[in-house]
C-alpha positions, 0 to 999 in steps of 0.5 A: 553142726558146726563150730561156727555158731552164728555163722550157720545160715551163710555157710548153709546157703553157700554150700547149697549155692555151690552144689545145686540144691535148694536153699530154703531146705537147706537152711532149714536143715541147718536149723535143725538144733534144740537146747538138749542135744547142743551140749552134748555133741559139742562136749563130745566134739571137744573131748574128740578135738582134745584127744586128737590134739593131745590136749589134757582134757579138763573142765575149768574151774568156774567162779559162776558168781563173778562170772565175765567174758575175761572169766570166760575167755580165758577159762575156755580157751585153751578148749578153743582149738578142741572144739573146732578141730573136733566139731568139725570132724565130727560135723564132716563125718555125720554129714558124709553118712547122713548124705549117703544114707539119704542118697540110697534111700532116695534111689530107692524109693524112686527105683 
């Protein structure tokens, strides 16, 4: 999963149009996402952004009943760059994995 929420459906037809292969598994794929497991991969990207970054990691105090996107942004903001930096490498190192896991198993299969 990226950082880049939002944005998933674009890069994933981008990335399928580069290498060759078929965009509509390939959104699928990037679809692949529920509610339960979100918070924690992207908790645990920040924490490895934070660490690589030699960000203090610390959960901010928030004040849920008056809660606004000023609130929001300015108590999430220094996660910010943890975050990305951390999602994303996480995101590369699973995807490189996943990628040749399935490759062996693939020529496996056909072999």
């Amino acid at each position: 999963m990226s950082p880049l929420l939002g944005v998933h459906t674009v890069l994933g037809i981008i990335v399928a149009w580069v290498f060759r292969l078929n965009k509509f598994v390939t959104v699928v794929g990037v679809y692949i996402t529920n509610p339960w497991t979100i918070v924690p991969i992207y908790t645990f990207g920040t924490w490895v952004g934070a660490k690589l970054l030699g960000v203090h990691w610390l959960m901010p105090d928030i004040d849920w009943a008056h809660l606004s996107m000023k609130d929001i942004i300015h108590s999430f903001g220094p996660l910010l760059m943890p975050f990305v930096i951390g999602s994303t490498i996480l995101g590369v190192i699973s995807g490189g994995l996943s990628y040749i896991l399935v490759y062996r198993m693939i020529r496996k299969s056909r072999g």
